[in-house]
N, C-alpha and C positions, 0 to 999 in steps of 0.2 A: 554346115551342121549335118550329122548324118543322124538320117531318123532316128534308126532301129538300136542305137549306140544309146548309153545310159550316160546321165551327167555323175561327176565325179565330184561331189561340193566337201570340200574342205575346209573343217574349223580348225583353224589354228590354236594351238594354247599350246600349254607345258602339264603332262600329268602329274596324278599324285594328289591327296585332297590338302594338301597345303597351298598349294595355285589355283582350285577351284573358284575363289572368288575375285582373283587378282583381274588386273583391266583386260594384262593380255590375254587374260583366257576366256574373252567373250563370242572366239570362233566357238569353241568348245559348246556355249550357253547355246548358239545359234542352232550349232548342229541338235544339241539334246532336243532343242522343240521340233526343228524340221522332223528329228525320227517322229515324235509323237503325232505331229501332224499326216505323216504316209504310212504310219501302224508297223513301222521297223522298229528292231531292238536290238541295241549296240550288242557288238558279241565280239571276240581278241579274233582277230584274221590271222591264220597261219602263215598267209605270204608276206605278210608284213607287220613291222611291229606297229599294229593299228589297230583300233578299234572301228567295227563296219557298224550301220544298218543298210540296210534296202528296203523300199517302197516304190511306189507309184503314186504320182502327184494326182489326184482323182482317178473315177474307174478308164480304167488303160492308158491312161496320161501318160508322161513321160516317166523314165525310170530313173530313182537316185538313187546311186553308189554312198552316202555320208559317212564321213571318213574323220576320227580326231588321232593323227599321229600320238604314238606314246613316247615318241625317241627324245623328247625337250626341241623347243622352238628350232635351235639353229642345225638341226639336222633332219627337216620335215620332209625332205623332198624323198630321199631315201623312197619312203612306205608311200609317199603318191605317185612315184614314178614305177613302183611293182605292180599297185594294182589298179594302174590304169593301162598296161602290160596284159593283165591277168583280164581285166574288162572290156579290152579294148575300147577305151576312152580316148579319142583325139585329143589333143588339147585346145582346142576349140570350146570343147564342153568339159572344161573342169574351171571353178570356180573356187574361188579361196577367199573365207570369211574371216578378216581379222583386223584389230586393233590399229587405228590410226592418230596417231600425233599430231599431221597436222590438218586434221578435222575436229571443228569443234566438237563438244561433249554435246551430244540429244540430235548428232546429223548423222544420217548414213547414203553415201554414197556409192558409185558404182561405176568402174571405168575395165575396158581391156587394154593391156597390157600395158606400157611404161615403166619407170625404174621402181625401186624396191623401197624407195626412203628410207632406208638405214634398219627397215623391218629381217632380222632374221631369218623367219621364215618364210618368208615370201623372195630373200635370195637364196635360201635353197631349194626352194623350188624351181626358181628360174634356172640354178644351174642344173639342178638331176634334170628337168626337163627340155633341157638344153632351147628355151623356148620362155619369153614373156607374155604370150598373146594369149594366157588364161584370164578370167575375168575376176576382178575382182569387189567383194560387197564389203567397203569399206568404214567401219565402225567409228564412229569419231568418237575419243577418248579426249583432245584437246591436249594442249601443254603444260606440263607439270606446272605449281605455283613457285614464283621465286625464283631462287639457284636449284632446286631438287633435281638430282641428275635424272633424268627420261629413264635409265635404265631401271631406278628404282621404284620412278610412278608408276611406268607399266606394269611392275611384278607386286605393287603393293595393290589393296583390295578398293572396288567403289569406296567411296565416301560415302556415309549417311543420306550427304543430300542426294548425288547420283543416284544412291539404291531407290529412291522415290521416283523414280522414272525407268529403272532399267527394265523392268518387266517387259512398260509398252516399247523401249528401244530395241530391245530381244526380238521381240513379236513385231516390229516394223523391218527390221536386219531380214528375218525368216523369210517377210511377204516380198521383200525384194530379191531375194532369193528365187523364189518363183517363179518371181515376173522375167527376171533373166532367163531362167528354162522354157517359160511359155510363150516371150515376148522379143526375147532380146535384149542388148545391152541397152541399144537406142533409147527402146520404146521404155525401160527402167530407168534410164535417166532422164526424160519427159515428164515422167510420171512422179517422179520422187527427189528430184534435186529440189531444191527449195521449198518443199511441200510443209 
């Protein structure tokens, strides 16, 4: 980890407010809070087609780069690979928050690097960053009900009962977010696998 280097946390989703509430765009939720919590305010980055904040996780804590690509899921890595170029961001410290299949609904995990599980975004990034050992805060969505093909659970919105939960799910994703910049991935998965 190099100190003086800011993390680079990526919410995954698909722009546009017709995906705002879909599963896969609970990187996107993740990110909205993190800005609110370090007093940034998403603004379009000209090096990339992305929307930034920056903050500071408490007074001179560490610095986040928050990043919700606007290019649609499977061409994400594009605008995390320019501005973590422009930020110089190792990929040590980027972190990418997004939707997982096979984690149940109300778990959020957290692992570095491994393969993509057929997630999109999370193989374009692997390939623009020519590198899988970013960390990822992985949101458990669960498995679609029935036959329903995965590609359309993910792009369709919470269910009613989910939305009774997603708030503190959002704000648990956030706090693991964190813990990874402040703690690591280890001391994140101690802390928060089966909690």
């Amino acid at each position: 980890m190099t100190e003086d280097a800011p993390w680079l946390v990526v919410g995954l989703g698909n722009p546009g407010r017709e995906h705002a509430a879909n599963r896969h765009n609970v990187g996107f939720m993740v990110a909205d809070l993190l800005a609110k919590r370090v007093g940034g305010k998403f603004g379009r980055q000209k090096r990339a087609v992305a929307e930034v904040a920056e903050g500071r996780m408490g007074f001179g804590g560490p610095k986040l780069i928050l990043v919700k690509p606007l290019t649609f899921m499977n061409l994400s890595g594009a605008p995390v690979v320019a501005l973590c170029q422009f930020f110089k961001v190792p990929v040590e410290q980027v972190i990418a928050v997004h939707d997982e299949l096979d984690v149940p609904y109300g778990e959020v995990r957290v692992k570095r690097g491994g393969g993509e599980g057929g997630h999109n975004g999370l193989r374009s990034m692997s390939k623009s960053l020519a590198s899988k050992e970013y960390a990822r805060v992985r949101f458990g969505i669960g498995r679609p009900p029935g036959r329903q093909d995965p590609a359309d659970f993910v792009l369709a919105d919470f269910s009613g009962v989910e939305r009774k939960e997603l708030e503190f799910l959002v704000d648990r994703a956030a706090d693991v977010v964190e813990a990874v910049v402040g703690e690591g991935v280890e001391w994140a998965q101690n802390k928060y696998h089966g909690s």
